[in-house]
C-alpha positions as CSV (number, residue, x, y, z in Angstrom):
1,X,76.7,6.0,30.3
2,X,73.6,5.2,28.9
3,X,73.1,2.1,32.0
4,X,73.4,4.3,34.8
5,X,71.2,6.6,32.9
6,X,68.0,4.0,32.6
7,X,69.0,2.8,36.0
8,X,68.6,6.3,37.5
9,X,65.5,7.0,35.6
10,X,63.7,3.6,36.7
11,X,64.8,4.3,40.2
12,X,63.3,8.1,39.9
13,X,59.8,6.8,38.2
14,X,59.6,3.7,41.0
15,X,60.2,6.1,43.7
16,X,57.6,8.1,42.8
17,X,55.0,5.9,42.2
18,X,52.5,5.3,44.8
19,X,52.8,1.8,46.4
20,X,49.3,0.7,45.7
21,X,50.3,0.4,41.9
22,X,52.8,-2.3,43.0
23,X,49.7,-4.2,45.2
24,X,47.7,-6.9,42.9
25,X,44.3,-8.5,44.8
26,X,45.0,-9.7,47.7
27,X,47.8,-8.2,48.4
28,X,46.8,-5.7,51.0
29,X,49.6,-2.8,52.1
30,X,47.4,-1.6,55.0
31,X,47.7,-4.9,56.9
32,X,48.8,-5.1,60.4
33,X,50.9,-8.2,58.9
34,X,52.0,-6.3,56.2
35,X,55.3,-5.2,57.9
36,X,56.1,-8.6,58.7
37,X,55.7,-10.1,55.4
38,X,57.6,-7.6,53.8
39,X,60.5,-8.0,56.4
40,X,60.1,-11.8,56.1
41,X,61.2,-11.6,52.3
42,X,63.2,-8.8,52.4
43,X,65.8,-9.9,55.2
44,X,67.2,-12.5,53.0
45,X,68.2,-10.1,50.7
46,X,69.6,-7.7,52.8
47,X,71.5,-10.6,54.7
48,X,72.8,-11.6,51.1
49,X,74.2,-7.7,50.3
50,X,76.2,-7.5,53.3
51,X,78.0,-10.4,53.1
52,X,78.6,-9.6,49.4
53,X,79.7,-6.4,50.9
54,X,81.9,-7.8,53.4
55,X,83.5,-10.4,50.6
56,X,84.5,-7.0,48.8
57,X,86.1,-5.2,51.5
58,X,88.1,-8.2,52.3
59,X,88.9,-8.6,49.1
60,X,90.4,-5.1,48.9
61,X,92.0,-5.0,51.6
62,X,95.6,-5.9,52.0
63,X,96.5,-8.7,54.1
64,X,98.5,-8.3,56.7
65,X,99.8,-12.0,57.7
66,X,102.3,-12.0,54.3
């Protein structure tokens, strides 16, 4: 109980803070490149959580050749 708990209150105080807390020198969220950096790190991990995904559902699901 108490997990989902923290884990609901970390995503509520992340959300709401302003994304130039998160930006350290240098690291500029205004960029015209910004968009790309961020997707160039980011796809990896969303690539990696669907086929997770997918591993699950298959997993589930009955198979239908037996």
């Amino acid at each position: 109980m108490f997990k989902n708990l923290k884990q609901k209150c970390a995503l509520v105080f992340l959300s709401a803070t302003p994304l130039s807390a998160f930006a350290h020198a240098g690291h500029d969220h205004h960029s015209n490149w910004s968009f790309l950096i961020h997707a160039i790190w980011l796809a990896p991990i969303i690539l990696v959580g669907y086929i997770i995904m997918n591993v699950m559902k298959n997993k589930k699901s009955p198979s239908k050749g037996k």
